[in-house]
Steps between C-alpha positions, in 0.01 A plus 500: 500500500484862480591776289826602690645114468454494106670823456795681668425836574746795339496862609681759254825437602511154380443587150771701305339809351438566132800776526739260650447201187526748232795667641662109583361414138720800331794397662504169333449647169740768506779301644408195228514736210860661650606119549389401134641852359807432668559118371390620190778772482770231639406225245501784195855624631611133466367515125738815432774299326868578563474166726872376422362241216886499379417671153737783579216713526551624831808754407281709231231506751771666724631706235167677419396552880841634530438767228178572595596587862838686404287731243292644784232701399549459130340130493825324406537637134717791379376862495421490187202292574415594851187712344453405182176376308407176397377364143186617555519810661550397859751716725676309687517629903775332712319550809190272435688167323466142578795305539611242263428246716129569564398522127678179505773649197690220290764598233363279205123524320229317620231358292630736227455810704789691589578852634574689151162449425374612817297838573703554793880473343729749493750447164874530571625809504867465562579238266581247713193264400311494817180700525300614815118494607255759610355291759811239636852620638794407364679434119206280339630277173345595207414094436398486874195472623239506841124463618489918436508416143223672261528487116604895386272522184635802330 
């Protein structure tokens, strides 16, 4: 038996270049890490509450994206809070706030924290018993609170 029986001869073409396997190889990874991203994203957006669960919690949720929408550039609070500064010092800028729903806002304390206590709140300054926040849009309860929270020690 000789040599060219035991093993099949390959010229160049046969064998897919170094270029070719690392260009194939990025591929896979980029379009995993968009597919993983992107189920990622879809099961978190399922997570976001305001899911019908019959509480009657869907027509506040309504209410405040309604007011936070009709108030334009103001962040969904009156004027008198549209600049204003926080507890600690913080001025509050309408054009770079997160939305209620991303700092995952709840009207009632959690684990004793709550938003008057927070560096970020803004105390009411119209009498009407709802505050604001330097960092989230929209009328924040002074007994809410969200994942933004930090302790104002002054």
């Amino acid at each position: 038996m000789g040599d060219d029986e035991r093993t099949p001869r390959r010229d160049a073409t046969d064998r897919p270049t170094r270029s070719r396997d690392t260009r194939d190889a990025g591929r896979t990874r980029r379009r995993f890490i968009w597919l993983a991203g992107t189920a990622a994203m879809a099961g978190l957006a399922g997570c976001s509450g305001g899911g019908g669960g019959g509480g009657g919690g869907g027509a506040t949720e309504t209410t405040t994206a309604a007011t936070t929408e009709s108030s334009g550039s103001t962040g969904g609070v009156p004027e008198a809070y549209v600049t204003a500064t926080s507890l600690d010092g913080t001025q509050r800028n309408p054009d770079s706030l997160s939305s209620q729903e991303a700092v995952s806002y709840q009207d009632e304390p959690k684990d004793g924290k709550q938003c008057s206590t927070c560096r970020y709140y803004i105390e009411d300054k119209n009498g009407d018993g709802v505050g604001a926040c330097a960092i989230v849009a929209g009328e924040i309860s002074p007994e809410g609170h969200c994942v933004s929270y930090v302790e104002y020690e002054g």
